[in-house]
Every structure is written in C-alpha cells, then in structure tokens.
ZADRENZA-256646 format. One record per atom (N, C-alpha, C): residue number from 1; residue in one letter; atom name; z, y, x. Coordinates in nm, 4 decimals, always signed. Layout:
BEGIN
+-----+----+----+----------+----------+----------+
!   i ! aa ! at !        w !        v !        u !
+-----+----+----+----------+----------+----------+
! NUM !  A ! CA !        Z !        Y !        X !
...
+-----+----+----+----------+----------+----------+
# end
This chain:
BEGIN
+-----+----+----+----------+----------+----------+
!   i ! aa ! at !        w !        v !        u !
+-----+----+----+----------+----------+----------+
!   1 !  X !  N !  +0.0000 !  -0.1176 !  +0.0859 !
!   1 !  X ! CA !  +0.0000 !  +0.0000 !  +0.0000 !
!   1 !  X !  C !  +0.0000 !  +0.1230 !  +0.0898 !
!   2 !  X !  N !  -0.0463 !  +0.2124 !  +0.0082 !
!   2 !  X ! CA !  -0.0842 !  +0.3278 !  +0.1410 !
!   2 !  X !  C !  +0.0078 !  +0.4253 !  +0.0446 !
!   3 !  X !  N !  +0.0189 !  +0.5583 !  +0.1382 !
!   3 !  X ! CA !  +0.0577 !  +0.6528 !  +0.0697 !
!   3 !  X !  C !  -0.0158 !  +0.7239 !  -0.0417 !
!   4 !  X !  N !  -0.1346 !  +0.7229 !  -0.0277 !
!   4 !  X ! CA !  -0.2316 !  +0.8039 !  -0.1005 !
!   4 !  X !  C !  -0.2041 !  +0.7148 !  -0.2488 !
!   5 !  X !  N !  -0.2200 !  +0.5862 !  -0.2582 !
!   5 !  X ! CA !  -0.1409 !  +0.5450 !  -0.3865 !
!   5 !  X !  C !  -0.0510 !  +0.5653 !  -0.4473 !
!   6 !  X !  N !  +0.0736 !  +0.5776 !  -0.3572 !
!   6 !  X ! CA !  +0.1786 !  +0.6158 !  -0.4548 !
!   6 !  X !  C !  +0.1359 !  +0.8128 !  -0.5269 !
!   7 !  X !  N !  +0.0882 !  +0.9319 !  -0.3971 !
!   7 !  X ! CA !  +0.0930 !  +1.0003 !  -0.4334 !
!   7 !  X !  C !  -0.0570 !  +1.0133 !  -0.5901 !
!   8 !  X !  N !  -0.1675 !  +0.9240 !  -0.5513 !
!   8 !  X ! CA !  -0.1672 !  +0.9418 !  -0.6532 !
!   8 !  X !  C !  -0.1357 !  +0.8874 !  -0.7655 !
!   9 !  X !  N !  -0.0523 !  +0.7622 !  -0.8204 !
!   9 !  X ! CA !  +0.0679 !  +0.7165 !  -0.9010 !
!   9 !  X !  C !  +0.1761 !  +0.8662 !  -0.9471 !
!  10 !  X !  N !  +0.1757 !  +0.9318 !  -0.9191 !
!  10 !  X ! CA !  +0.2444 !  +1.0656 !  -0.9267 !
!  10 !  X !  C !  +0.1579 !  +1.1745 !  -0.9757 !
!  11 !  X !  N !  +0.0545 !  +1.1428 !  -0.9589 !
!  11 !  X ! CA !  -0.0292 !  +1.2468 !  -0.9773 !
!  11 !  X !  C !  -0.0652 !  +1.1805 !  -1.1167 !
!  12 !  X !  N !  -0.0965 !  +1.0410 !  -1.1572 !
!  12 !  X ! CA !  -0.1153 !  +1.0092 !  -1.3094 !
!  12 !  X !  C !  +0.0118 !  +1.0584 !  -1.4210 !
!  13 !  X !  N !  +0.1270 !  +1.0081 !  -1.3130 !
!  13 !  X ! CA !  +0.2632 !  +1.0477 !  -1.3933 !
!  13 !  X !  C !  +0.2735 !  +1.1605 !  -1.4297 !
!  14 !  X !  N !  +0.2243 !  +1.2586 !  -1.3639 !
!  14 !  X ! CA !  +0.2935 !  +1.3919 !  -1.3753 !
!  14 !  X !  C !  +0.1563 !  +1.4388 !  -1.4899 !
!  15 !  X !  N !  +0.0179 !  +1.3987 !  -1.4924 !
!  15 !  X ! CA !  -0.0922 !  +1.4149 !  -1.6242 !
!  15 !  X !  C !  +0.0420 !  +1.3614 !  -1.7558 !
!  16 !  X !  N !  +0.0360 !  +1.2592 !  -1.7453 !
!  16 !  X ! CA !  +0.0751 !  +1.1797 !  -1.8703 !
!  16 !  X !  C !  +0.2454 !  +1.2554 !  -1.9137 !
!  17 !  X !  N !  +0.3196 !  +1.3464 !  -1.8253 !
!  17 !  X ! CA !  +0.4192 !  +1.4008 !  -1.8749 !
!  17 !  X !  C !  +0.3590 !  +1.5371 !  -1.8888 !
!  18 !  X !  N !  +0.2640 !  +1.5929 !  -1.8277 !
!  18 !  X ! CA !  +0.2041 !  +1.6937 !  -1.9023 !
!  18 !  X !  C !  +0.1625 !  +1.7422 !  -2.0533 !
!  19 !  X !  N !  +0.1308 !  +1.5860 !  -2.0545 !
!  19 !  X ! CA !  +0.0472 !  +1.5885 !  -2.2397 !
!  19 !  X !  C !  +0.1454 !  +1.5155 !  -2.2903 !
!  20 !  X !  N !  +0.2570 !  +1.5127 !  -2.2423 !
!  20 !  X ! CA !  +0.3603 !  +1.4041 !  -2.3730 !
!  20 !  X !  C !  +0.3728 !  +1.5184 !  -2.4649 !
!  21 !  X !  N !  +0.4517 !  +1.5026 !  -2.5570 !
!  21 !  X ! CA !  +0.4738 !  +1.5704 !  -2.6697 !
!  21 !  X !  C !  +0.6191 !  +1.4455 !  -2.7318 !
!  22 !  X !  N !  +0.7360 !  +1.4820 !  -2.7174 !
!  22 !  X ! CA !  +0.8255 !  +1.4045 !  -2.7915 !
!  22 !  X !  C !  +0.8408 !  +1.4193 !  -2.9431 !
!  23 !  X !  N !  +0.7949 !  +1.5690 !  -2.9682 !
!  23 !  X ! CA !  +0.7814 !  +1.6083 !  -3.1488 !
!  23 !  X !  C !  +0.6834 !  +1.4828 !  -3.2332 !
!  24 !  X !  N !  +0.6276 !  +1.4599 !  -3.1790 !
!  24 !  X ! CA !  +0.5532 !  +1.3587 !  -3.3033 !
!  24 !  X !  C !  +0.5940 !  +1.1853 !  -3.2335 !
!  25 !  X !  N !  +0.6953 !  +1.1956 !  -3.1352 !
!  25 !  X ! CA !  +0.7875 !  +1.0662 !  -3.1274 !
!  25 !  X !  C !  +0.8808 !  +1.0437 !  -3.2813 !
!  26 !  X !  N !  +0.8637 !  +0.8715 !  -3.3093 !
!  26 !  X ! CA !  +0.9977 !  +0.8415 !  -3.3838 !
!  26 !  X !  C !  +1.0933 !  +0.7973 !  -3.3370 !
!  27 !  X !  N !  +1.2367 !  +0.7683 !  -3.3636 !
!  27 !  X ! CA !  +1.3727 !  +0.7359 !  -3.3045 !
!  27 !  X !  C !  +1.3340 !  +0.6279 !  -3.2043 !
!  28 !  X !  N !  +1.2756 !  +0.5300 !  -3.2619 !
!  28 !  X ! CA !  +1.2046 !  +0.4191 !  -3.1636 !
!  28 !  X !  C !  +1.0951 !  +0.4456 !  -3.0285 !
!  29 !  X !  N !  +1.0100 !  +0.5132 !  -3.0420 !
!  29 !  X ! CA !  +0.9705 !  +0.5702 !  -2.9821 !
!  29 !  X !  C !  +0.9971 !  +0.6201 !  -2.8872 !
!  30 !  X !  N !  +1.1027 !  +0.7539 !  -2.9079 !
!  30 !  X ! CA !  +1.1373 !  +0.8110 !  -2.8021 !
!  30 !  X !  C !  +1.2670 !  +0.7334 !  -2.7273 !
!  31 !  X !  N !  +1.2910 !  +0.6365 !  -2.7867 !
!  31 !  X ! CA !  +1.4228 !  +0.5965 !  -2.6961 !
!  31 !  X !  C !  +1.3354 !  +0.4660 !  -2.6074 !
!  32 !  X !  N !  +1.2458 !  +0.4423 !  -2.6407 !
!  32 !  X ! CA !  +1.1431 !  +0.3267 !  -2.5451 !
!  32 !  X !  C !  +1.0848 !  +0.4498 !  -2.4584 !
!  33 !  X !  N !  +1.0281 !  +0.5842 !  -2.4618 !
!  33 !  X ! CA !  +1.0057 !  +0.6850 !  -2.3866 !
!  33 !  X !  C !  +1.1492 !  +0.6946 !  -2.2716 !
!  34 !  X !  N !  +1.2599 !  +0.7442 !  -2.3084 !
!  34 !  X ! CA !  +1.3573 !  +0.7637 !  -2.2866 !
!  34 !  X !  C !  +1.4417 !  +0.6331 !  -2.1596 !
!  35 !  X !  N !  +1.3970 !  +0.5104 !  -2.1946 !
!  35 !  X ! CA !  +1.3931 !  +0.3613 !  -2.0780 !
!  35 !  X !  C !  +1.3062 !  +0.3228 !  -1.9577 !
!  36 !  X !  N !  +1.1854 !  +0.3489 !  -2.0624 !
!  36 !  X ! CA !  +1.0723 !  +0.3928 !  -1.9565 !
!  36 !  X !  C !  +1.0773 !  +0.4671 !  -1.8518 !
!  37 !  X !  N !  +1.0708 !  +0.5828 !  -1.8557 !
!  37 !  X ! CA !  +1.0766 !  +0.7351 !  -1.7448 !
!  37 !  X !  C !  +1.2442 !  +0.7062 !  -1.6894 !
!  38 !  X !  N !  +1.3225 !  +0.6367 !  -1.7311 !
!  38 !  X ! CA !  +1.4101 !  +0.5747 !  -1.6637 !
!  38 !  X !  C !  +1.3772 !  +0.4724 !  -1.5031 !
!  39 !  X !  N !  +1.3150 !  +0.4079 !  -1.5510 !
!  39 !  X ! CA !  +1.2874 !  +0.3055 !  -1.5119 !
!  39 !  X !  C !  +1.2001 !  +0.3317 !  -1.3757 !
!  40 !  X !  N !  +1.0938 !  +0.4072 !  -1.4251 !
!  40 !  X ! CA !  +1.0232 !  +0.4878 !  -1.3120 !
!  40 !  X !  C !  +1.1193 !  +0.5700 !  -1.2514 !
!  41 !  X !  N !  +1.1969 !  +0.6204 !  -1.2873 !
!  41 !  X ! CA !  +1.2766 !  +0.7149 !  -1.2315 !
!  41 !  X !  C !  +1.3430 !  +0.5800 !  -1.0722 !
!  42 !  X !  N !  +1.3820 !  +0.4930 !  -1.1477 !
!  42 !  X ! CA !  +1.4464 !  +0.3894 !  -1.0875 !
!  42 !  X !  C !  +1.3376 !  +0.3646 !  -0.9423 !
!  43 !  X !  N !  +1.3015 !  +0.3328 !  -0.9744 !
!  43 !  X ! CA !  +1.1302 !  +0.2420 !  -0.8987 !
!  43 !  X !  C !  +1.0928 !  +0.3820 !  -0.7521 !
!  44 !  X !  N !  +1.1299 !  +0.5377 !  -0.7943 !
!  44 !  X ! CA !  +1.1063 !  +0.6233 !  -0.7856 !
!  44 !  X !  C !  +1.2341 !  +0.6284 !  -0.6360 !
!  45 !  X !  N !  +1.3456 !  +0.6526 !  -0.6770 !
!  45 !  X ! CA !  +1.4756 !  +0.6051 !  -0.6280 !
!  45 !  X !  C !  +1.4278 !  +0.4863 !  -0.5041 !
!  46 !  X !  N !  +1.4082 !  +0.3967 !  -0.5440 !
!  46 !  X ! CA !  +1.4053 !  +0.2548 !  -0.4414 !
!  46 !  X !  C !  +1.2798 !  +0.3033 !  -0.3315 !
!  47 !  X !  N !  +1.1661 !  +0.3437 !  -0.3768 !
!  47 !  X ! CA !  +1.0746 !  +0.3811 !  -0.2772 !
!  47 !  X !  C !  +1.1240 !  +0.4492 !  -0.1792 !
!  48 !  X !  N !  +1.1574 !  +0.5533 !  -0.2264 !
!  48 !  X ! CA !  +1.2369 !  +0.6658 !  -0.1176 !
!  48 !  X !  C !  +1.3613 !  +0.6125 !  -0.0666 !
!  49 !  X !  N !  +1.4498 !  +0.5200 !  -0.1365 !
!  49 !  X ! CA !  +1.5422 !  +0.4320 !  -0.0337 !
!  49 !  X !  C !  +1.4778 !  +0.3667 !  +0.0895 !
!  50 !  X !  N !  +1.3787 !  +0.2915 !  +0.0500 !
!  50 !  X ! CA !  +1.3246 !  +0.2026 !  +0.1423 !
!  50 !  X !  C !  +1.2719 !  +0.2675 !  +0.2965 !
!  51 !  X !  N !  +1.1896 !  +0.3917 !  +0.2078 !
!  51 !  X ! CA !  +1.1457 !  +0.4269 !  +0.3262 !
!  51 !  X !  C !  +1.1959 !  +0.5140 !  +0.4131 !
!  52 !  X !  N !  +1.3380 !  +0.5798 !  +0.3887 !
!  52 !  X ! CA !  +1.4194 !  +0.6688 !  +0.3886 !
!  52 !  X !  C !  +1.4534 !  +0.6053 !  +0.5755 !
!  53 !  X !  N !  +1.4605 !  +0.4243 !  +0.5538 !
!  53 !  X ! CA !  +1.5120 !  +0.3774 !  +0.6860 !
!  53 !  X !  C !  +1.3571 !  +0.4154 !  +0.8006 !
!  54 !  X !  N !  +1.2597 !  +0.4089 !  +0.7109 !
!  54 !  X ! CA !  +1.1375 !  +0.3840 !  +0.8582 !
!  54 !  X !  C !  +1.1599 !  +0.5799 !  +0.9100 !
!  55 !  X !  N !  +1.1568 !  +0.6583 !  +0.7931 !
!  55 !  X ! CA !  +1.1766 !  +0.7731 !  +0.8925 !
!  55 !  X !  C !  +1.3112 !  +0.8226 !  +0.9766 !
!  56 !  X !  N !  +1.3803 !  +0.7358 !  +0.9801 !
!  56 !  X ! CA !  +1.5298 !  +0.7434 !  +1.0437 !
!  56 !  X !  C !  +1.4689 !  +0.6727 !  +1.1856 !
!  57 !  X !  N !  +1.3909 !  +0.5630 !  +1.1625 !
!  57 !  X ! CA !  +1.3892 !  +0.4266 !  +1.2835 !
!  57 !  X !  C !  +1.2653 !  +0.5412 !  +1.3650 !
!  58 !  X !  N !  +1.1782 !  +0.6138 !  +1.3095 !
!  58 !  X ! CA !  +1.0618 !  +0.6584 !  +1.3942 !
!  58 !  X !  C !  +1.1136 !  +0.8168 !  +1.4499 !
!  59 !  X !  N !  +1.2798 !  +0.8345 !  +1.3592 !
!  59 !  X ! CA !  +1.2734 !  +1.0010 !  +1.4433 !
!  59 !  X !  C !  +1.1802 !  +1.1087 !  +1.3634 !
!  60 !  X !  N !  +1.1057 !  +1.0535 !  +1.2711 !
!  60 !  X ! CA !  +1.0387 !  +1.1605 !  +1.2192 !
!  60 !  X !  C !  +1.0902 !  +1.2678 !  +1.1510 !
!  61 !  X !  N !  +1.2269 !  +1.2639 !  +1.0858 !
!  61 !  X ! CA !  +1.2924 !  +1.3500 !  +1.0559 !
!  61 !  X !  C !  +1.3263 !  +1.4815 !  +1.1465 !
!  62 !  X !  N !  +1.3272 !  +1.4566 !  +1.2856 !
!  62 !  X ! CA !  +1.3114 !  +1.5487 !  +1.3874 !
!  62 !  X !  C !  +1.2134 !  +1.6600 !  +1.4403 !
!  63 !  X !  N !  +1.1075 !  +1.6408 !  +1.3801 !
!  63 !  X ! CA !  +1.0155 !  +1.6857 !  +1.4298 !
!  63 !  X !  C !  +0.9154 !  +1.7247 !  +1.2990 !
!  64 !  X !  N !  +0.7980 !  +1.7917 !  +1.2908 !
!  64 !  X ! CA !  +0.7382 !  +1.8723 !  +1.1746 !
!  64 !  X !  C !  +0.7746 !  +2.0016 !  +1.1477 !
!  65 !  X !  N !  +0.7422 !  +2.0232 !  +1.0143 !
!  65 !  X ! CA !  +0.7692 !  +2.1391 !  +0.9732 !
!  65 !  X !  C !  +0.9197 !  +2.2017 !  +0.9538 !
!  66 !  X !  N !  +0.9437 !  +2.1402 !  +0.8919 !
!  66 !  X ! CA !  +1.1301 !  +2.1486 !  +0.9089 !
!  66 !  X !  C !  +1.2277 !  +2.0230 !  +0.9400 !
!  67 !  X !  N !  +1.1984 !  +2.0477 !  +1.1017 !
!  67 !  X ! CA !  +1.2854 !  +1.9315 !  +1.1381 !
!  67 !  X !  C !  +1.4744 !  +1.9396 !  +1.1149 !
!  68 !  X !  N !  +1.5382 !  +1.8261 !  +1.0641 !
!  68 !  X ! CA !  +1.6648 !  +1.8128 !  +1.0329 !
!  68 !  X !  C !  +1.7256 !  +1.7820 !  +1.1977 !
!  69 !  X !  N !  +1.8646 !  +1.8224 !  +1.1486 !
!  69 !  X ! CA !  +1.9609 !  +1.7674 !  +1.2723 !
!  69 !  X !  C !  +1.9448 !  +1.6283 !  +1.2622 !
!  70 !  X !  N !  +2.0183 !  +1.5622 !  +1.1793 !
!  70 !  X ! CA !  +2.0055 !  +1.4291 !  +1.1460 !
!  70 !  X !  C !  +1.9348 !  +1.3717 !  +1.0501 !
!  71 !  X !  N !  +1.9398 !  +1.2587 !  +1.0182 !
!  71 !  X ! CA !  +1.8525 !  +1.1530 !  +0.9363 !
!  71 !  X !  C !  +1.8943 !  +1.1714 !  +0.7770 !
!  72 !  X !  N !  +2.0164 !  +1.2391 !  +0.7743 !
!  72 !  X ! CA !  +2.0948 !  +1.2288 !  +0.6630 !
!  72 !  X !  C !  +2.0526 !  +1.3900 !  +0.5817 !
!  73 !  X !  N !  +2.0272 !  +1.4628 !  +0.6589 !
!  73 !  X ! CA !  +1.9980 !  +1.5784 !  +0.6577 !
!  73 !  X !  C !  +1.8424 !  +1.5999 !  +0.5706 !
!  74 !  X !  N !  +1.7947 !  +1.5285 !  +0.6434 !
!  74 !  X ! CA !  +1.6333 !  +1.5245 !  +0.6047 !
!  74 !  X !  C !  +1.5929 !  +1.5107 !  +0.4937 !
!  75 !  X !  N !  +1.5937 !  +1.3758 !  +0.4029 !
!  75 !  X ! CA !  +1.5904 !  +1.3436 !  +0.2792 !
!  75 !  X !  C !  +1.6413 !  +1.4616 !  +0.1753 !
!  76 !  X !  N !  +1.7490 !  +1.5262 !  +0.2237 !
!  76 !  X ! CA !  +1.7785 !  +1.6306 !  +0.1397 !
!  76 !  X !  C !  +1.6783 !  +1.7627 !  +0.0977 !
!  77 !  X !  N !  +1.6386 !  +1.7790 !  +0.2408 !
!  77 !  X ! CA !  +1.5524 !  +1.8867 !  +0.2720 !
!  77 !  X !  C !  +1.3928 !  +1.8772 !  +0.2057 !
!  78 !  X !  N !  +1.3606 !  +1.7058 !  +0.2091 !
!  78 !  X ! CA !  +1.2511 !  +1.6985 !  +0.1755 !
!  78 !  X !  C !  +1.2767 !  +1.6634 !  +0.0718 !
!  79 !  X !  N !  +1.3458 !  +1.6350 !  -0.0173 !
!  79 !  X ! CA !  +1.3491 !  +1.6617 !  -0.1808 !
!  79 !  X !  C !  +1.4365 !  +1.7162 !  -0.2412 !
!  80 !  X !  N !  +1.5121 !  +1.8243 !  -0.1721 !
!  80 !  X ! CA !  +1.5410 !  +1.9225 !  -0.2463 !
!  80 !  X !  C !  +1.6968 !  +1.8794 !  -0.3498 !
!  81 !  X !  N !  +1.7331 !  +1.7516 !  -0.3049 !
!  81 !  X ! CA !  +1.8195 !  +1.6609 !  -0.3510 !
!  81 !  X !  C !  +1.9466 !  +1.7281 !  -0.2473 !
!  82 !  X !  N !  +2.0515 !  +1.7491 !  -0.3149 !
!  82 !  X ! CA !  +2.1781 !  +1.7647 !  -0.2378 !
!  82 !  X !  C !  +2.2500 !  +1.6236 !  -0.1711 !
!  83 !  X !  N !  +2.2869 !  +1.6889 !  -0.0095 !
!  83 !  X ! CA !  +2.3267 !  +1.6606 !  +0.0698 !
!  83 !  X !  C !  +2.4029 !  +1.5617 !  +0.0628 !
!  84 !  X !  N !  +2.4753 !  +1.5033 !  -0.0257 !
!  84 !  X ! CA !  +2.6018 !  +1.3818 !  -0.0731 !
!  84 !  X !  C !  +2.4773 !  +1.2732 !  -0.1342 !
!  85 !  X !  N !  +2.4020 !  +1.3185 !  -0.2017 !
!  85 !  X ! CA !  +2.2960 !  +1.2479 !  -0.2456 !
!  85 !  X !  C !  +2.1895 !  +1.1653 !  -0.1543 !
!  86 !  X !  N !  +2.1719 !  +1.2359 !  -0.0539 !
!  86 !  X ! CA !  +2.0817 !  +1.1925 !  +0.0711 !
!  86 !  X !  C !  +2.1954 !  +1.1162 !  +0.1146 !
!  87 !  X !  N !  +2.2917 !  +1.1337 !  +0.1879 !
!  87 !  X ! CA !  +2.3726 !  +1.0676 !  +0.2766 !
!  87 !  X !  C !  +2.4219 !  +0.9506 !  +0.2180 !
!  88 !  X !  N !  +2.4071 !  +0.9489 !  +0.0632 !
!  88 !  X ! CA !  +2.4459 !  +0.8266 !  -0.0095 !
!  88 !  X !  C !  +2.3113 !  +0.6794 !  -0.0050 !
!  89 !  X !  N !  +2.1837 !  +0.8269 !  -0.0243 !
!  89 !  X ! CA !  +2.0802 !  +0.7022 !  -0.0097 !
!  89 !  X !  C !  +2.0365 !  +0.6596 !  +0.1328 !
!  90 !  X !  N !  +2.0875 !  +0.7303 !  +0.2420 !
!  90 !  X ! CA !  +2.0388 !  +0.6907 !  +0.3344 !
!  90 !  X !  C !  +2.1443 !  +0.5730 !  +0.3578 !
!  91 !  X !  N !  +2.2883 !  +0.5848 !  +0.3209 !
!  91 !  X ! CA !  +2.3551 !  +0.4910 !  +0.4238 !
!  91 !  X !  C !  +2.3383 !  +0.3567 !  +0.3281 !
!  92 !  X !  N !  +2.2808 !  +0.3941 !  +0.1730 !
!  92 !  X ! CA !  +2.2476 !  +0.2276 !  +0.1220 !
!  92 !  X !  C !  +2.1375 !  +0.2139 !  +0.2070 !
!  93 !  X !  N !  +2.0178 !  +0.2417 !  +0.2431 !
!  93 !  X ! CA !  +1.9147 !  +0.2396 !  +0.2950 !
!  93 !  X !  C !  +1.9299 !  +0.1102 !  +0.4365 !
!  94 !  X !  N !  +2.0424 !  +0.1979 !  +0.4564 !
!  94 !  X ! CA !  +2.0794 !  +0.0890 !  +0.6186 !
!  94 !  X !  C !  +2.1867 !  -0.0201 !  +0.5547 !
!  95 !  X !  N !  +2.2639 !  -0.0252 !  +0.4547 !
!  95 !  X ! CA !  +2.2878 !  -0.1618 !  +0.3982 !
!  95 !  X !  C !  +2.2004 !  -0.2540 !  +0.3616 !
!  96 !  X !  N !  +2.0643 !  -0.2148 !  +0.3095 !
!  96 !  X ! CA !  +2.0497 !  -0.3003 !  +0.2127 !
!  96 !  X !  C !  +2.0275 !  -0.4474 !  +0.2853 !
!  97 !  X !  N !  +1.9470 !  -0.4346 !  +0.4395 !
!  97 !  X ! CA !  +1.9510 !  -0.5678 !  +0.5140 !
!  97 !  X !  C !  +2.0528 !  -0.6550 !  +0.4767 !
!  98 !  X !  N !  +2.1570 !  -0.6943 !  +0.4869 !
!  98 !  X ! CA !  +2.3013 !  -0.6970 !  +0.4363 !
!  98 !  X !  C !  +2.3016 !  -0.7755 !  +0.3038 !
!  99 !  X !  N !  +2.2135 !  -0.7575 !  +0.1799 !
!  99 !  X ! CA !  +2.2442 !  -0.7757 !  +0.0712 !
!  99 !  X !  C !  +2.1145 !  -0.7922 !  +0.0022 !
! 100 !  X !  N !  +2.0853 !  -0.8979 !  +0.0247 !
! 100 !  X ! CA !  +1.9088 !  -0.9329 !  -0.0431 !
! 100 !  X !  C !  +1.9304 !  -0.8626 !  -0.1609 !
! 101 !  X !  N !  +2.0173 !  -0.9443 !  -0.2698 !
! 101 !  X ! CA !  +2.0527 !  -0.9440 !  -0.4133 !
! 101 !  X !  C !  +2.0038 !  -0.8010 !  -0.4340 !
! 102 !  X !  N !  +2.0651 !  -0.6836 !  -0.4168 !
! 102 !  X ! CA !  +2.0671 !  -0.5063 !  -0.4138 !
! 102 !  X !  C !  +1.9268 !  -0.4963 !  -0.3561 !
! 103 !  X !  N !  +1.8721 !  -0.5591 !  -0.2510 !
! 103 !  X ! CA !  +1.8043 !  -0.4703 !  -0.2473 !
! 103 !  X !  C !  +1.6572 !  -0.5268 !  -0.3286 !
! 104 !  X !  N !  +1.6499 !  -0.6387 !  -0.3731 !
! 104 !  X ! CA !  +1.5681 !  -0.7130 !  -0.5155 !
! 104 !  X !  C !  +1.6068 !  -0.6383 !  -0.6158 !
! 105 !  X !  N !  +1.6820 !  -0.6071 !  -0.6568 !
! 105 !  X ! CA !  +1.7085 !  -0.5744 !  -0.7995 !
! 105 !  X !  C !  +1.7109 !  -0.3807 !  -0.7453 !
! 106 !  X !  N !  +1.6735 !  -0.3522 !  -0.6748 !
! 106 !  X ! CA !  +1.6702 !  -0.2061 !  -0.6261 !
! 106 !  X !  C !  +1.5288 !  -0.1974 !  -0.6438 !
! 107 !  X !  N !  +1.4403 !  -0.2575 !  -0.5865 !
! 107 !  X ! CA !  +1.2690 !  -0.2788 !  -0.5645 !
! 107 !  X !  C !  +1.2529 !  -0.3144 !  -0.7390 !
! 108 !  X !  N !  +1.3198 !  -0.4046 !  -0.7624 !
! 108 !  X ! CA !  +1.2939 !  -0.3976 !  -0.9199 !
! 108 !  X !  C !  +1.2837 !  -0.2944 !  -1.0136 !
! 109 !  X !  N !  +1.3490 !  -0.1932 !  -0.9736 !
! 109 !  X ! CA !  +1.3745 !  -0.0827 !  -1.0470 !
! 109 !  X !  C !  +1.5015 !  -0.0994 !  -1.1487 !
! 110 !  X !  N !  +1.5789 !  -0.2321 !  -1.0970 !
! 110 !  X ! CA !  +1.6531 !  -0.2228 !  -1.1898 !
! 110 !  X !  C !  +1.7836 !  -0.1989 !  -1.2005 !
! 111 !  X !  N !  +1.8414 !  -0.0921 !  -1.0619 !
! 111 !  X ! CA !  +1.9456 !  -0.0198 !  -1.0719 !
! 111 !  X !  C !  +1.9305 !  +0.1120 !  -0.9937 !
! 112 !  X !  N !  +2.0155 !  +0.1926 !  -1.0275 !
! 112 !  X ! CA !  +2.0007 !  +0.3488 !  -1.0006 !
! 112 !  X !  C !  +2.0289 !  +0.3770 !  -0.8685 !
! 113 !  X !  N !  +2.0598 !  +0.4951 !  -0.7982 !
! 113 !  X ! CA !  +2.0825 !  +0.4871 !  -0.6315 !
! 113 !  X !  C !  +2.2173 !  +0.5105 !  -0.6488 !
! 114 !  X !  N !  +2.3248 !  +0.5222 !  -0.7736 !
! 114 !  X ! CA !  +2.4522 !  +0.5599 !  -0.7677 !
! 114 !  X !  C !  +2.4778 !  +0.3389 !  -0.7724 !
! 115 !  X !  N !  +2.4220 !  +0.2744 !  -0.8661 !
! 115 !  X ! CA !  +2.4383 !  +0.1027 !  -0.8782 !
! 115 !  X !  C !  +2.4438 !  +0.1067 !  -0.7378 !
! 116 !  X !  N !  +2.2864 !  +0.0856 !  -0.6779 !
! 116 !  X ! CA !  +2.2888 !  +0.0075 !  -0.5518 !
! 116 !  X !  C !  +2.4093 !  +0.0463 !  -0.4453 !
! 117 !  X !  N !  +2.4250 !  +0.1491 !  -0.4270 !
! 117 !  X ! CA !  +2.5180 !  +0.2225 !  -0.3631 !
! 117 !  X !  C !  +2.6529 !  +0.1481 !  -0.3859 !
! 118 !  X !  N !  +2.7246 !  +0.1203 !  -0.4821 !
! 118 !  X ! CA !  +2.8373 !  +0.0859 !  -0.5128 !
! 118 !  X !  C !  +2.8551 !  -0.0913 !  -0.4360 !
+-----+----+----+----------+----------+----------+
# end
C-alpha cells in the first residue's frame, strides 16, 4: 500500500462528508452513520499508530519542515492533536510488539487509541 492510497481514501472520505446531509437521515440511519465514521475514525487512529513507530525508527521527525525535539513531539505537531495524545499514541505504538491481541484488534479498527492504550 502506498501513501497516495490512503491520501486518496481521504480524499473520497472527505467528498462523501461533504455531500452528507444528516437532515433527511432516519433514527436508524443516522446511528449506522454515527458507527460507521466511528469506525473509520478507528482504522484512522491505528494507521497513524502504526506508522507513528517507522517515523520514530527513521528520525524523520527530526528533520523537514518542522522538525520536533522528540518523537513524541512530532505526531502532535503533525496533526495538530495535543501533546498527552501523541505521547499516548506513540508509547502504544512501541507496545504493540508486546501484544499481538491489541495490536489485531487495533488494525481492525476495533478499538479506540484511549482502548488500545489501556
């Protein structure tokens, strides 16, 4: 998988939340809307866990446009995500070796970065 996939996977996502419209959703509807964009949200979470370790292992956080002090630093910077938040996903990031189970059911999309974390 390359990058250009996921970004454009993001680029369909962000069309298709453009033209949503929840007003002509019914209760059913929007709460299957509401699991969904969860879920991606999830899937969303685990990518950026995963890869959170290769730019720690290559140093790339150091160097570019706005290079961080540390590894922990970075993730924040590049999404704009506060600092307790990065340092939480980076240090699951370097657990997950550790714990097949978490990090399957993380790739699954089927727990949040506050779950895997715990």
């Amino acid at each position: 998988m390359s990058g250009t996939a996921v970004r454009e996977l993001g680029e369909q996502l962000a069309e298709l939340v453009r033209d949503f419209d929840p007003s002509v959703c019914d209760r059913e509807l929007a709460k299957s809307y509401v699991e969904a964009f969860a879920h991606v949200e999830r899937l969303g979470v685990a990518g950026r866990t995963l890869a959170v370790t290769r730019v720690e292992a290559t140093r790339a956080c150091t160097s570019g446009r706005s290079p961080a002090r540390t590894a922990t630093e970075w993730p924040a910077q590049a999404t704009g995500s506060a600092l307790g938040d990065a340092i939480r996903d980076t240090t699951t990031a370097r657990l997950l070796d550790q714990c097949a189970a978490t990090e399957t059911s993380l790739r699954g999309g089927q727990l949040s970065a506050a779950q895997a974390a715990a």
